[in-house]
C-alpha positions in Angstrom: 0.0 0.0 0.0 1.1 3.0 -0.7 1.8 5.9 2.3 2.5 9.8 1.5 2.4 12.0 3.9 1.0 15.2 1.8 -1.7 14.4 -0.4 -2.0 17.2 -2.3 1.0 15.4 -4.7 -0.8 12.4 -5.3 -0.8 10.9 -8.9 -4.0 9.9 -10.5 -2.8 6.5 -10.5 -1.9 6.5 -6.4 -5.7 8.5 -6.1 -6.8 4.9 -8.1 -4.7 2.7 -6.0 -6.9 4.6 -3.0 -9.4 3.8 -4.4 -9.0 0.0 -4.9 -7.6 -0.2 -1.7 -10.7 1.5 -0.5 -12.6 -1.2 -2.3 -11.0 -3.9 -1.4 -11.4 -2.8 2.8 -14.7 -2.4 2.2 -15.6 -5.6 0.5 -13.7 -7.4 3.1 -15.5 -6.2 5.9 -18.6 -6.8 4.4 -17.6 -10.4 3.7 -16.6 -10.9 7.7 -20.1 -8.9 8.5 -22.7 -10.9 6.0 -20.2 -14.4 7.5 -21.3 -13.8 10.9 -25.2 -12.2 9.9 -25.1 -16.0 8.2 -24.1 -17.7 11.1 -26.0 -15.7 13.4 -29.3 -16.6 10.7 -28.1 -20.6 11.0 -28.2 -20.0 15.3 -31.6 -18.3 15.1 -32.6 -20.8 13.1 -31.6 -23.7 15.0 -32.3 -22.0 18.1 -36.3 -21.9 17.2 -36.1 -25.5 16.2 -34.9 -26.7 19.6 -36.9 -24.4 21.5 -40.4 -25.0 19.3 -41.4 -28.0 21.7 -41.1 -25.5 24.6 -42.7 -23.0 23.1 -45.4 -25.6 21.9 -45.7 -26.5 25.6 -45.5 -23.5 27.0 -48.4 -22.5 25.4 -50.4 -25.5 26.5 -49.6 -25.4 30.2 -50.4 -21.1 29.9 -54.1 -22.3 28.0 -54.2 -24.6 30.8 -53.7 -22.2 33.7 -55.5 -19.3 32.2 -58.7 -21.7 32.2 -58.3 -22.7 35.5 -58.1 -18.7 36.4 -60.5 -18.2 34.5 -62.9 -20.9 35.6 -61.9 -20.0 39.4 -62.1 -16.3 39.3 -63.6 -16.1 42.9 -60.3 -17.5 44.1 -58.4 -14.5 42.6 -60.7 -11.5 44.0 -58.1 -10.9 47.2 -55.7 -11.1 46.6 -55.4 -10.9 42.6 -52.7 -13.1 42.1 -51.0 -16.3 43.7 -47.4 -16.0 44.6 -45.5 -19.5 44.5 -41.7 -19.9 44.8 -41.7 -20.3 40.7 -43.3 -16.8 40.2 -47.3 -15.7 39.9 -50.3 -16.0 38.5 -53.9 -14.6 39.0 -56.2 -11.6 37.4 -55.2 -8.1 36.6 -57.5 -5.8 34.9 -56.4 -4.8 31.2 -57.6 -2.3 29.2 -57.3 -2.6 25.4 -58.7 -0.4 22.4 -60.7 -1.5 20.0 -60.5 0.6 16.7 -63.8 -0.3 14.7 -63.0 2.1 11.9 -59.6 3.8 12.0 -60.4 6.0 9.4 -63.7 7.5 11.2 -61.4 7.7 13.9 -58.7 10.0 12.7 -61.0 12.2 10.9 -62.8 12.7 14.2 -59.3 13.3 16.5 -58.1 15.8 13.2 -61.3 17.6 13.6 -61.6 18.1 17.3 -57.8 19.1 18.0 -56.6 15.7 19.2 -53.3 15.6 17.0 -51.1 14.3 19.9 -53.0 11.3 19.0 -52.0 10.7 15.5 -48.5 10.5 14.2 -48.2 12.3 11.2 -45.9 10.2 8.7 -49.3 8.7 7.9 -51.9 8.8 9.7 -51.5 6.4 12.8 -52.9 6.4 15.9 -51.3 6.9 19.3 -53.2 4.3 21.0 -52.2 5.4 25.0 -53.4 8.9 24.0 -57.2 7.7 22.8 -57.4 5.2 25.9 -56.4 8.6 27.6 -59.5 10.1 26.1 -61.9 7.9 25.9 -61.1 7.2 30.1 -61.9 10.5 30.1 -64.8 9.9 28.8 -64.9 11.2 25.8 -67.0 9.7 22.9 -64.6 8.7 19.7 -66.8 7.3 16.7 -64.8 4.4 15.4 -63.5 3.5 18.8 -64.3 1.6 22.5 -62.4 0.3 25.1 -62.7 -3.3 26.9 -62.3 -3.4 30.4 -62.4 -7.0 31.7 -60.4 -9.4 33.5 -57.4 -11.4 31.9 -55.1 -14.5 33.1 -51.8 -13.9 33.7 -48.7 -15.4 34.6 -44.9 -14.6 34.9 -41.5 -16.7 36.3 -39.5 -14.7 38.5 -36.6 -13.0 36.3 -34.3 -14.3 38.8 -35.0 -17.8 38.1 -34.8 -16.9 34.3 -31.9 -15.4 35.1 -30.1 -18.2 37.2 -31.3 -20.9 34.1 -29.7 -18.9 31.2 -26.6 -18.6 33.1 -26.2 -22.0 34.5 -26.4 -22.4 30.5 -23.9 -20.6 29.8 -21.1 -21.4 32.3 
């Protein structure tokens, strides 16, 4: 590679052996990068295939327990949820919005004012801002909120924690 310390003589054939030198870095780099975004693709990839019969159990056993929440709310009235040494589980109350017509929707927050609802790239809703509003109780055509009672579960982090790094050590 060629080095000179002032520039400002450089040849036209040293500015194009720059440049290919510039190339040639850059290609290189991206070779090492798209190596490891491949590997890192393969990992992903196996990784969901030897986690998919946890995940496919997982989601049984959380049916499961949901139902039994669900079937046995009286037992979750106080208190809400049921501490055991593997974590929680019980009721908390969840409000979600329903947008029925998001169109109706933004042409009603645009013509009352409302624009900290709406982000303006396109118009899209700011969802905590009209659950905001409409707990206010103001009336939004296109647009309710359901209030009700959901399962819920969680494992203590720290036993998340202690698993992952008992599997890596």
């Amino acid at each position: 590679m060629i080095r000179l310390a002032d520039t400002r003589d450089l040849t036209t054939e040293q500015a194009d052996h720059c440049m290919s030198e510039i190339r040639r870095l850059t290609c290189d780099r991206e070779k090492v990068l798209a190596r490891y975004e491949a590997r890192i693709a393969r990992l992903t990839a196996e990784a969901q295939d030897m986690t998919a019969d946890y995940d496919r159990e997982l989601e049984r056993l959380t049916s499961q327990l949901a139902q039994y929440i669900m079937a046995h709310s009286e037992r979750f009235e106080k208190p809400r949820k049921r501490k055991t040494p593997d974590g929680t589980y019980g009721l908390h109350t969840s409000t979600r919005l329903c947008v029925d017509n998001e169109d109706l929707l933004i042409e009603a927050l645009c013509d009352r004012g409302y624009t900290e609802c709406i982000k303006r790239v396109k118009h899209k809703l700011v969802k905590p801002a009209i659950v905001r509003l409409l707990t206010a109780g103001e009336t939004l055509p296109g647009a309710t909120l359901e209030v009700g009672e959901i399962a819920h579960c969680k494992v203590h982090k720290a036993l998340i924690d202690e698993a992952r790094n008992a599997a890596i050590n």
